[in-house]
ROKE-394697 format. One record per residue: residue number from 1; z, y negated, x of N, C-alpha, C in turn. Coordinates in steps of 0.2 Angstrom, whole numbers, plus 5000, padded with zeros to 4 digits. Atoms other than C-alpha are relative to their C-alpha. Example, Ala and Ser with C-alpha at 12.3 -4.5 7.8 and 13.67 -1.06 7.14 Angstrom:
<rs>
+-----+------+------+------+------+------+------+------+------+------+
: num :  nc3 :  nc2 :  nc1 : cac3 : cac2 : cac1 :  cc3 :  cc2 :  cc1 :
+-----+------+------+------+------+------+------+------+------+------+
:   1 : 5000 : 5006 : 5004 : 5039 : 5022 : 5062 : 5000 : 4994 : 5004 :
:   2 : 4999 : 5006 : 4996 : 5036 : 5005 : 5068 : 5003 : 4995 : 4996 :
+-----+------+------+------+------+------+------+------+------+------+
</rs>
This chain:
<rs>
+-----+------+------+------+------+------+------+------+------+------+
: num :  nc3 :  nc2 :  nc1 : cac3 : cac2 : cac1 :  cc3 :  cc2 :  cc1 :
+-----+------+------+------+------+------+------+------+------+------+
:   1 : 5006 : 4996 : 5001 : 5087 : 5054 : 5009 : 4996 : 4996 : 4994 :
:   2 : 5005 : 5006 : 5004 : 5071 : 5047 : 4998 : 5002 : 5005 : 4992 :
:   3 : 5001 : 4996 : 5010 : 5072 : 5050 : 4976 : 4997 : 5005 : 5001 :
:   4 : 5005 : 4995 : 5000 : 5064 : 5065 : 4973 : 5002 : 5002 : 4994 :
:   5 : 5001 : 5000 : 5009 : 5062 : 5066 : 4954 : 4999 : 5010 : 4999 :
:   6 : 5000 : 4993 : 5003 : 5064 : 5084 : 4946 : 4996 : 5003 : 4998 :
:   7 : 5007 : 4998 : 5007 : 5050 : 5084 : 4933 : 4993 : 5000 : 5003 :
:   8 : 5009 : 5000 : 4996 : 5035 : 5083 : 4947 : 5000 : 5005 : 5005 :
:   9 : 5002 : 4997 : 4995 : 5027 : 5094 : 4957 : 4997 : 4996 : 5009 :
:  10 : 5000 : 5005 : 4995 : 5023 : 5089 : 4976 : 4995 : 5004 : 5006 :
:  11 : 5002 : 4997 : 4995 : 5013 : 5094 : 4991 : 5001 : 4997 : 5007 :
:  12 : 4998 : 5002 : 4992 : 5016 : 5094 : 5011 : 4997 : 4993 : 5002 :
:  13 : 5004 : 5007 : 4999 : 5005 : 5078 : 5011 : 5005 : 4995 : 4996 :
:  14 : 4996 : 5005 : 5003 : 5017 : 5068 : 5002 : 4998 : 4999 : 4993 :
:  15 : 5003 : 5004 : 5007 : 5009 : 5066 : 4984 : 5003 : 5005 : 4998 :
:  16 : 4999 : 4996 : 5007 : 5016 : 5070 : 4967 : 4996 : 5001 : 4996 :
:  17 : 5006 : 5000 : 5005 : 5008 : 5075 : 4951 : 5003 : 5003 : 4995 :
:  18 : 4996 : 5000 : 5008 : 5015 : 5074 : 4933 : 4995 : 5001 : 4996 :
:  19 : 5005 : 4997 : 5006 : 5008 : 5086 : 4921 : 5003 : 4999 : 4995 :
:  20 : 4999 : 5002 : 5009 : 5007 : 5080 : 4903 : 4998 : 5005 : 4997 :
:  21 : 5001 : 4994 : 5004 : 5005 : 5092 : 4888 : 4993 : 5000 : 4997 :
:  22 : 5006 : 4999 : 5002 : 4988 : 5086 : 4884 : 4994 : 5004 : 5005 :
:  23 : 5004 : 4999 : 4993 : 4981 : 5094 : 4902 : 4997 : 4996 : 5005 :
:  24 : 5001 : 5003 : 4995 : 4981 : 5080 : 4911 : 5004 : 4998 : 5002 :
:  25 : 4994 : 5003 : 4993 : 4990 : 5073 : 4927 : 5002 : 4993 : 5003 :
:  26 : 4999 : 5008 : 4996 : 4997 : 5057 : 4934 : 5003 : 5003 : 5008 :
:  27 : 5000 : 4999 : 4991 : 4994 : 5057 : 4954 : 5005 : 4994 : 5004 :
:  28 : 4997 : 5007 : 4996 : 5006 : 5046 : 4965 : 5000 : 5003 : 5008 :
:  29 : 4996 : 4998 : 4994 : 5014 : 5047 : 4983 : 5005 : 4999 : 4999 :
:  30 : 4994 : 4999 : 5003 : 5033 : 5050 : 4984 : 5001 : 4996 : 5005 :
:  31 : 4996 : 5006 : 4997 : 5044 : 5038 : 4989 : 5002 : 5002 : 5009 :
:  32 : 4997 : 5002 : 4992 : 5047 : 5044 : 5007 : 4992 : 5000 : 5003 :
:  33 : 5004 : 5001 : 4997 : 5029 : 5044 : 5010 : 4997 : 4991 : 4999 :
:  34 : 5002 : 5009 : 4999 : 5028 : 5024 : 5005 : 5007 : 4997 : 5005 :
:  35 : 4993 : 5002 : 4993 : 5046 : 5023 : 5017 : 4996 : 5000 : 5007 :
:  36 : 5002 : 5001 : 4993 : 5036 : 5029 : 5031 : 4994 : 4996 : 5000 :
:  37 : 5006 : 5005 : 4998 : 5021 : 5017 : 5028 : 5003 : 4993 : 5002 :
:  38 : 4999 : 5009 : 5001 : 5030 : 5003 : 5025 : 4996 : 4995 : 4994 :
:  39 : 5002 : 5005 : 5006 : 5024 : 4988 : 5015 : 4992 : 5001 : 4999 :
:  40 : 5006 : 4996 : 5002 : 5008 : 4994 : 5006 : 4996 : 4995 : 4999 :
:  41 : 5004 : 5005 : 5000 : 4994 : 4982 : 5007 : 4992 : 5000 : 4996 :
:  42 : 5007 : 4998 : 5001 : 4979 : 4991 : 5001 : 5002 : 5005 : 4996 :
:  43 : 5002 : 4994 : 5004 : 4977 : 5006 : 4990 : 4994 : 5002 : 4997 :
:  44 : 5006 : 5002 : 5005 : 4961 : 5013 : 4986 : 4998 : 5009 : 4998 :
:  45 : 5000 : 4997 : 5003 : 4957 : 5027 : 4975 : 4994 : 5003 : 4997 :
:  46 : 5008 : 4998 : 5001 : 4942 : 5039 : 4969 : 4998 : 4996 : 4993 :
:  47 : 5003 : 5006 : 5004 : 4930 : 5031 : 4955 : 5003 : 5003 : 4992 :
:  48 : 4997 : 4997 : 5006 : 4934 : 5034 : 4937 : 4993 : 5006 : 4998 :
:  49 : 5004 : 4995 : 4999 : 4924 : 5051 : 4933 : 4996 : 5003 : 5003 :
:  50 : 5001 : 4993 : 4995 : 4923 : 5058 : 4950 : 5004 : 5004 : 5000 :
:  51 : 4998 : 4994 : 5000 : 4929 : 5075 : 4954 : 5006 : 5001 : 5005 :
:  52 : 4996 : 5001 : 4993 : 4944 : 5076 : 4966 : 5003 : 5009 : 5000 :
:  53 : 4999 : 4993 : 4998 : 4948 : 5093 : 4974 : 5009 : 5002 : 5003 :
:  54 : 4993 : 4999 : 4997 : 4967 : 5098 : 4976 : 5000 : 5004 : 5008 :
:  55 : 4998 : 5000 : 4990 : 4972 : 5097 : 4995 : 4995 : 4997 : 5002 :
:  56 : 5005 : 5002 : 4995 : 4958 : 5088 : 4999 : 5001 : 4992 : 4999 :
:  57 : 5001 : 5004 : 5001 : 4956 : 5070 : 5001 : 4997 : 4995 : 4995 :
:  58 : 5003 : 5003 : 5007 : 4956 : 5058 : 4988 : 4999 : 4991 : 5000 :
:  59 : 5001 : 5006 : 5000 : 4958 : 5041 : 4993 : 5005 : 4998 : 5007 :
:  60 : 4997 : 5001 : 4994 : 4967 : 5031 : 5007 : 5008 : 4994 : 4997 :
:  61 : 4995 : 5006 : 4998 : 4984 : 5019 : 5009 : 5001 : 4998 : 5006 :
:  62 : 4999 : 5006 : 4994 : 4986 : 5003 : 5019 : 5004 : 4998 : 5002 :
:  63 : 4993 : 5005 : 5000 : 5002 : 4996 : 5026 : 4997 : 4998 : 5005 :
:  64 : 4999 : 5006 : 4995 : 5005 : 4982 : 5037 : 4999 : 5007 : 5006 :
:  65 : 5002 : 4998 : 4996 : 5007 : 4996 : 5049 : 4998 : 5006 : 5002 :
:  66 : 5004 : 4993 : 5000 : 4997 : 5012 : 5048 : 4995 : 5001 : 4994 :
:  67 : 5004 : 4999 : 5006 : 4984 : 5019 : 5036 : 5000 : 5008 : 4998 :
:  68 : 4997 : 4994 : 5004 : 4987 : 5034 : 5026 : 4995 : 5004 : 4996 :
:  69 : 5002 : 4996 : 5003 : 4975 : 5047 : 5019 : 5004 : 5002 : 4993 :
:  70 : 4996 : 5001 : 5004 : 4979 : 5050 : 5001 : 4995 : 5010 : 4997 :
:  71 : 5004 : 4992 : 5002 : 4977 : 5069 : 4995 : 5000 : 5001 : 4993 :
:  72 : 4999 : 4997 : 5005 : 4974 : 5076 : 4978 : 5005 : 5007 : 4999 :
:  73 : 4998 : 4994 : 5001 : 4987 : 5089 : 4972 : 4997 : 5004 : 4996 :
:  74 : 5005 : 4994 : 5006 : 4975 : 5097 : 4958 : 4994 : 4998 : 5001 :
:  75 : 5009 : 5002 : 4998 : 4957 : 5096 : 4955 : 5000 : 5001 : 4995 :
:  76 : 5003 : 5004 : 5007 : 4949 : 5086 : 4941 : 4996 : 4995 : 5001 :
:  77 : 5001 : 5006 : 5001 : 4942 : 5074 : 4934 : 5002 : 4994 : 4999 :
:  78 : 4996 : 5007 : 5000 : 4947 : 5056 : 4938 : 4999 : 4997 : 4993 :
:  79 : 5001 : 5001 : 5008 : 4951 : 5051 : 4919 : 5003 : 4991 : 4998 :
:  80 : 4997 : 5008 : 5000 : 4960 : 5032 : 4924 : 5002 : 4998 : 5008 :
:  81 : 4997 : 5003 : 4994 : 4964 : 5022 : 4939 : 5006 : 4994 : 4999 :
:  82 : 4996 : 5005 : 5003 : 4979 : 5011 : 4940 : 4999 : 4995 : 5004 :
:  83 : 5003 : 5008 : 4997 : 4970 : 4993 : 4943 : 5004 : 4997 : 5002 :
:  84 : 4994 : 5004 : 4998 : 4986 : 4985 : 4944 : 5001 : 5000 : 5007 :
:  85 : 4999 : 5001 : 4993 : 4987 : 4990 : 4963 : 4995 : 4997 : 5005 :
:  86 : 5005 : 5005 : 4997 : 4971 : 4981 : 4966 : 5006 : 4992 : 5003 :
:  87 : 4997 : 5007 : 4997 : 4982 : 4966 : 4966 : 5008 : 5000 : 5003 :
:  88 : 4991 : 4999 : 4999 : 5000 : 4971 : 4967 : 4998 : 5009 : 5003 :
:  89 : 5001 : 4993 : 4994 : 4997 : 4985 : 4980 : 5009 : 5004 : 5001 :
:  90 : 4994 : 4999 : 4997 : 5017 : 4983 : 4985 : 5003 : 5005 : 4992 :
:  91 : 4997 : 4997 : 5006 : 5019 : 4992 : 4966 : 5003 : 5009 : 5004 :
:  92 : 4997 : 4992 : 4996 : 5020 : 5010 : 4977 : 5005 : 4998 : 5003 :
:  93 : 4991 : 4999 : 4999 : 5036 : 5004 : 4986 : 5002 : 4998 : 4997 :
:  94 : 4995 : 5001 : 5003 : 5042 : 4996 : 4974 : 5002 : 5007 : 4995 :
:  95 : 5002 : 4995 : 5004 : 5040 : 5010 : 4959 : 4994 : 5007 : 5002 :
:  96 : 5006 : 4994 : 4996 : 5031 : 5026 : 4968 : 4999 : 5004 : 4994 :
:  97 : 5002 : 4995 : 5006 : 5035 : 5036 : 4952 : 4999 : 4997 : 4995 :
:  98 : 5000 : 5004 : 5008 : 5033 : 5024 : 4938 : 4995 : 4995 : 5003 :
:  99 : 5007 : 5006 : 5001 : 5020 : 5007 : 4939 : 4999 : 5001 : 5005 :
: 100 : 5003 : 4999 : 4992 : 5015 : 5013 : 4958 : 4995 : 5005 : 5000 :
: 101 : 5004 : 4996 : 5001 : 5006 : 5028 : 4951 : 4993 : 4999 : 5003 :
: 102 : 5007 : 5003 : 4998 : 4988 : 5028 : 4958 : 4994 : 5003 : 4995 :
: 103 : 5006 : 4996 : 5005 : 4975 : 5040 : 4946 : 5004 : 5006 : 4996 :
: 104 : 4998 : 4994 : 5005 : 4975 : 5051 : 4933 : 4994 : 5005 : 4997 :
: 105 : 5006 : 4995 : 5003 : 4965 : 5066 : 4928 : 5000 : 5004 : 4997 :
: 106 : 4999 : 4995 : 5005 : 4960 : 5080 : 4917 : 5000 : 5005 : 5006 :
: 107 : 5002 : 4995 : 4994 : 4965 : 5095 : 4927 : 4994 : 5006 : 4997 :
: 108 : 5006 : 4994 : 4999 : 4950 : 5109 : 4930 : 5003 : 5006 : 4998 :
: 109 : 4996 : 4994 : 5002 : 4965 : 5123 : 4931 : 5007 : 4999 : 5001 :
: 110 : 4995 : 5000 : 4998 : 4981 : 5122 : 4927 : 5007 : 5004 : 5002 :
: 111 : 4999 : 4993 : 4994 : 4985 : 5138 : 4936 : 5003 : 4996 : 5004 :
: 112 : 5000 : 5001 : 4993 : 4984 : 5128 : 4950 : 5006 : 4996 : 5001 :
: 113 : 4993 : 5004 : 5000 : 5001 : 5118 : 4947 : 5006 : 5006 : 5003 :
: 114 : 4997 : 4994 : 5000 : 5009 : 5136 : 4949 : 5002 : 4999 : 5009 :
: 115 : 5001 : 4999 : 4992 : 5004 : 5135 : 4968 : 5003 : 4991 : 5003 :
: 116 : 4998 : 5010 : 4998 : 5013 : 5115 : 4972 : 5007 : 5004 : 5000 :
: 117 : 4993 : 4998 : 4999 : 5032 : 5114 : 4979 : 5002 : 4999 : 4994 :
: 118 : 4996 : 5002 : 5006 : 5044 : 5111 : 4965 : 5007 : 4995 : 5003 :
: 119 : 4995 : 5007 : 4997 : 5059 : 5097 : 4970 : 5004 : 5004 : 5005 :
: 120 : 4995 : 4994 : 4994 : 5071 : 5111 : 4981 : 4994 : 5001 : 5004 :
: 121 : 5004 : 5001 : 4994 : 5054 : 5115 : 4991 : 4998 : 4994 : 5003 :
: 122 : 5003 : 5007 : 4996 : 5049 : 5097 : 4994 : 5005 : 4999 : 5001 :
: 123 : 4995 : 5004 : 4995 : 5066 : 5091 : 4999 : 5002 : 5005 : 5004 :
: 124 : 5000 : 4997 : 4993 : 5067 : 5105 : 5011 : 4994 : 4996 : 5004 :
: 125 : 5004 : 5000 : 4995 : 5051 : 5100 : 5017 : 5002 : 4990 : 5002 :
: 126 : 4999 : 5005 : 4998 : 5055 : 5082 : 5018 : 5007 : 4999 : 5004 :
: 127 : 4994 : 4998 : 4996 : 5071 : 5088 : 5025 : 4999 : 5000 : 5010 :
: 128 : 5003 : 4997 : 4994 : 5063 : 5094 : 5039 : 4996 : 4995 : 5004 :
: 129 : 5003 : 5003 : 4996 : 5052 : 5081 : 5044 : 5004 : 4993 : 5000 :
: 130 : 4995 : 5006 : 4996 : 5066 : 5067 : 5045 : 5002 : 5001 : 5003 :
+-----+------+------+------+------+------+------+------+------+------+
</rs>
């Protein structure tokens, strides 16, 4: 079964999001969503101070063999991107929770953390879909 780290919240689309104490978030995908991609060739992500909508579309993932819609779990302001996967794209499988990270934001509300699985709801739900 794929990591599934304790300290993050998660959505049915595969992406986490680690709330800091300042009210902002670091957005990823979880490691079983770069297992089913395979080897990740592209990454591309919203611009630095656009708005991204929790559960809505916020960027896309490329592997060698399929392309992957990437969803926001909050809604904010994109506060940083992480450039690093311009070049080293493969940083998502190597590290999904650590230097793979994709954006970070300030959340709008966060209320809205409240409404995300917690680690026992997303590994049932990843349960379920392997």
């Amino acid at each position: 079964m794929s990591e599934i780290p304790s300290d993050l919240k998660y959505i049915e689309t595969h992406q986490w999001v680690r709330v800091h104490a300042d009210g902002t978030a670091t957005i990823g995908i979880t490691d079983f969503a770069q297992e089913q991609l395979g080897d990740v060739v592209y990454i591309g992500v919203p611009e630095v101070g656009e708005m991204v909508t929790g559960g809505e579309e916020a960027g896309v993932a490329e592997s060698v063999k399929s392309a992957s819609d990437v969803f926001s779990p909050v809604t904010g302001e994109v506060l940083e991107i992480n450039e690093a996967l311009e070049d080293e794209p493969e940083k998502v499988n190597e590290d999904p929770y650590g230097d793979g990270w994709l954006f970070k934001v300030k959340l709008a509300d966060e209320g809205e953390i409240d409404g995300l699985m917690d680690v026992v709801a997303y590994a049932e739900h990843v349960a379920a879909a392997e």
